[in-house]
N, C-alpha and C positions, 0 to 999 in steps of 0.2 A: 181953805174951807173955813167958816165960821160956825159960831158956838153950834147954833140954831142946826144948820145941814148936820155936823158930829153928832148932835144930839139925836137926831133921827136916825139913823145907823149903829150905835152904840148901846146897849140893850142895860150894861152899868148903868147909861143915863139916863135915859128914856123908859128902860125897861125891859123886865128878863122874856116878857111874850114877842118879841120882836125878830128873834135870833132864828125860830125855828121854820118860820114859813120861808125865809130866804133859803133855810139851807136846805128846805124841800123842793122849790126853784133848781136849787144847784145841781140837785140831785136826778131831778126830772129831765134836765138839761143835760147832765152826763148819761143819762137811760137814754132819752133820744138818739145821742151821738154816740152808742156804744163806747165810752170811755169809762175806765177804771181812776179810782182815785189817786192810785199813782201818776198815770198819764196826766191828771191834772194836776197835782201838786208839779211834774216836771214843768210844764207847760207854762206855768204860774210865777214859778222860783219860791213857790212856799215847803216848807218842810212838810215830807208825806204825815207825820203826826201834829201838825197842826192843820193839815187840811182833813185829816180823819177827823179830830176834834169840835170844827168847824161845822161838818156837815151834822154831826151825830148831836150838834146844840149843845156842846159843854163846853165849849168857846164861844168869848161874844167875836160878831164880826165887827172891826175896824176898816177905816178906810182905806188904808195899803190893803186890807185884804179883798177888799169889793173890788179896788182897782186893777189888781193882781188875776185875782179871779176872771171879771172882766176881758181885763184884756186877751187872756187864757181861751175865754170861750169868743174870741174877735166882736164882743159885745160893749156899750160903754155903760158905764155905771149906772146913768142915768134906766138905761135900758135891764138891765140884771134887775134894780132893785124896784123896777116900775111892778106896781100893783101888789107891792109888798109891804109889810109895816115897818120896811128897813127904807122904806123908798125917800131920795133926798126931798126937802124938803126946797132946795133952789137948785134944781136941774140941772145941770151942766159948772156947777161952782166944785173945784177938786182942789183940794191941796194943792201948791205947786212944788211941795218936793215929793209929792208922789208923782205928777207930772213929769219931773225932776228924774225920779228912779222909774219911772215907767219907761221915758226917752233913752235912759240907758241902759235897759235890759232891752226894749226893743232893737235897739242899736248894735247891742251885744249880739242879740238873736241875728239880726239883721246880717251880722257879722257869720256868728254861726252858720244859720243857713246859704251865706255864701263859700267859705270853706267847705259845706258840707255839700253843696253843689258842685265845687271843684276837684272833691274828691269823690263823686258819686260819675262827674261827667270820665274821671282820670279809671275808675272803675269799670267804667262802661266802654273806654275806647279799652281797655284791659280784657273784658271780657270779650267783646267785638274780634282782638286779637284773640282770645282762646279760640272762637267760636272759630274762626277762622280756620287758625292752627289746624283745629278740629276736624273743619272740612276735609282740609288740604288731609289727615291724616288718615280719613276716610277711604280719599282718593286712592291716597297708594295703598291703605289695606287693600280696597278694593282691586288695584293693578296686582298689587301682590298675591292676593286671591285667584285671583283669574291665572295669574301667569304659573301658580302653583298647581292652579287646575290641571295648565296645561300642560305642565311639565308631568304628571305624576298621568296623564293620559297617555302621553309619550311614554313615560316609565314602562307604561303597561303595553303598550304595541310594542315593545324595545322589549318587556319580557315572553310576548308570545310571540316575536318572531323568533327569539334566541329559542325558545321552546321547539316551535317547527322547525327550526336549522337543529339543534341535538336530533329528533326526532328521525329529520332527512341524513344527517352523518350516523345516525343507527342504522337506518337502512341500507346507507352506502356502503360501511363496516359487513353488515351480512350481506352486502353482495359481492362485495369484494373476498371474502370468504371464501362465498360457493365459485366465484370466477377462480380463485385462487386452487381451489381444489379441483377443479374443472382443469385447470391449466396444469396442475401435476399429473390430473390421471392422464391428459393430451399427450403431455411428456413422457408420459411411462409407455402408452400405445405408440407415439412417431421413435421412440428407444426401439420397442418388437417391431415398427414396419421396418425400421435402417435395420435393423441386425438380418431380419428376412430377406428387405432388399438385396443387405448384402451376401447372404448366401445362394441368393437367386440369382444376381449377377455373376458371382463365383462361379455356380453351377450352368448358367447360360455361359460364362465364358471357356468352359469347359468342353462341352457340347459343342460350344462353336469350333474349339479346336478341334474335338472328334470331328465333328463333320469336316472341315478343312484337313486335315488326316485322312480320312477316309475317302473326301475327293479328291485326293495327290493319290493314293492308290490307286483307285478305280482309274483315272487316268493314265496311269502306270502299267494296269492290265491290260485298259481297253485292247490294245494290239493283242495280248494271249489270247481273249476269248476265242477270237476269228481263226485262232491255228489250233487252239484245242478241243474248240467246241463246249459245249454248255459243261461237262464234267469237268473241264480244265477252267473254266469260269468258277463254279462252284467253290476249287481247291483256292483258287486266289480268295474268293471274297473272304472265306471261313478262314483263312489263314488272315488276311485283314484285319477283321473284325473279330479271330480271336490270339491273335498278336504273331510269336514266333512257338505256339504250344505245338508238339507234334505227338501223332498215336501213339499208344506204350503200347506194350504187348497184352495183350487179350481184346485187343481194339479199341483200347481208351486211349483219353488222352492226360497226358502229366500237365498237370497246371504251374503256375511260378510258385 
């Protein structure tokens, strides 16, 4: 850039009224784009207190800075310092080692933003993977959920049947009880019917000997009645039937 362009830009040169309307431009320009002055000093590669200084007019602006700036807001010089009294004075004339260092901070940047592309893309199949993960981890919460549900539904039919099965073995227990009691007083009444039984058969088989006795008698008479007549009948049967006892004196009889 020669003398003439420096000199329009340089507020030393030209003059200290020069400095302030560009850095109300810069500033109007950063209010539009919601940017802070930090973000532009990064943006720029100027140091954040020389781009504080810059804007606040207690620095003059130079042409690494217009061009820095510039290229910071993707504007060219020409364009930043148009309608300003920082404005060049031959248009499109820059320095060529700010050319020089613009080429390679953009190159740099260039650089940057493709690392930071590669690790934003390495990020992103990264998080892609979490989300995934994620899903998948949803998933079987959710199976595990469910399957919990189900288990602990079971649990619960599994305790109120065990509930109704105690419930039914209490019942069975007091019925087995009363059967149980039931069945010894049985036992104690079929003990009194055998014991009767058997003195009833005793007593029937008794009887049936008496009878079997006393018809081997009567048998035995049959032929006396017909020779003695009813009073020699008489003496048989009561002799029979009252074994071998005969009259004692006064007319009784002596027993065994």
């Amino acid at each position: 850039m020669d003398k003439s362009c420096r000199m329009a830009i340089d507020p030393h040169i030209h003059g200290a009224m020069t400095a302030p309307n560009l850095s109300n431009r810069v500033r109007d320009l950063l209010r539009d784009r919601h940017w802070s002055q930090a973000h532009l000093a990064q943006a720029s590669g100027l140091q954040p207190s020389i781009v504080s200084r810059l804007l606040a007019g207690s620095r003059p602006w130079k042409s690494e800075h217009v061009a820095r700036v510039a290229a910071a807001l993707s504007m060219s010089p020409d364009e930043l310092t148009s309608g300003t009294e920082a404005a060049l004075d031959r248009p499109g004339q820059v320095d060529a080692q700010f050319v020089a260092t613009l080429t390679k901070d953009h190159g740099a940047l260039i650089g940057e933003n493709r690392r930071l592309a590669e690790e934003l893309a390495a990020i992103k199949e990264q998080l892609q993977r979490i989300v995934e993960e994620g899903d998948r981890l949803r998933l079987r919460i959710g199976r595990e959920s469910r399957l919990r549900t189900t288990a602990e539904s079971e649990l619960r039919a599994v305790r109120q049947q065990h509930t109704a099965i105690e419930s039914q073995n209490r019942s069975l227990r007091r019925e087995q009880a009363l059967m149980t009691a039931s069945l010894d007083t049985t036992r104690r009444q079929l003990a009194v019917v055998q014991a009767e039984h058997a003195n009833a058969a005793q007593i029937a088989n008794q009887n049936y000997a008496t009878a079997m006795e006393l018809q081997r008698k009567l048998s035995n008479t049959a032929g006396v009645a017909a020779v003695t007549g009813l009073f020699g009948l008489a003496m048989v049967v009561s002799k029979a039937l009252g074994g071998d006892d005969k009259p004692t004196k006064g007319g009784r009889r002596r027993g065994k």
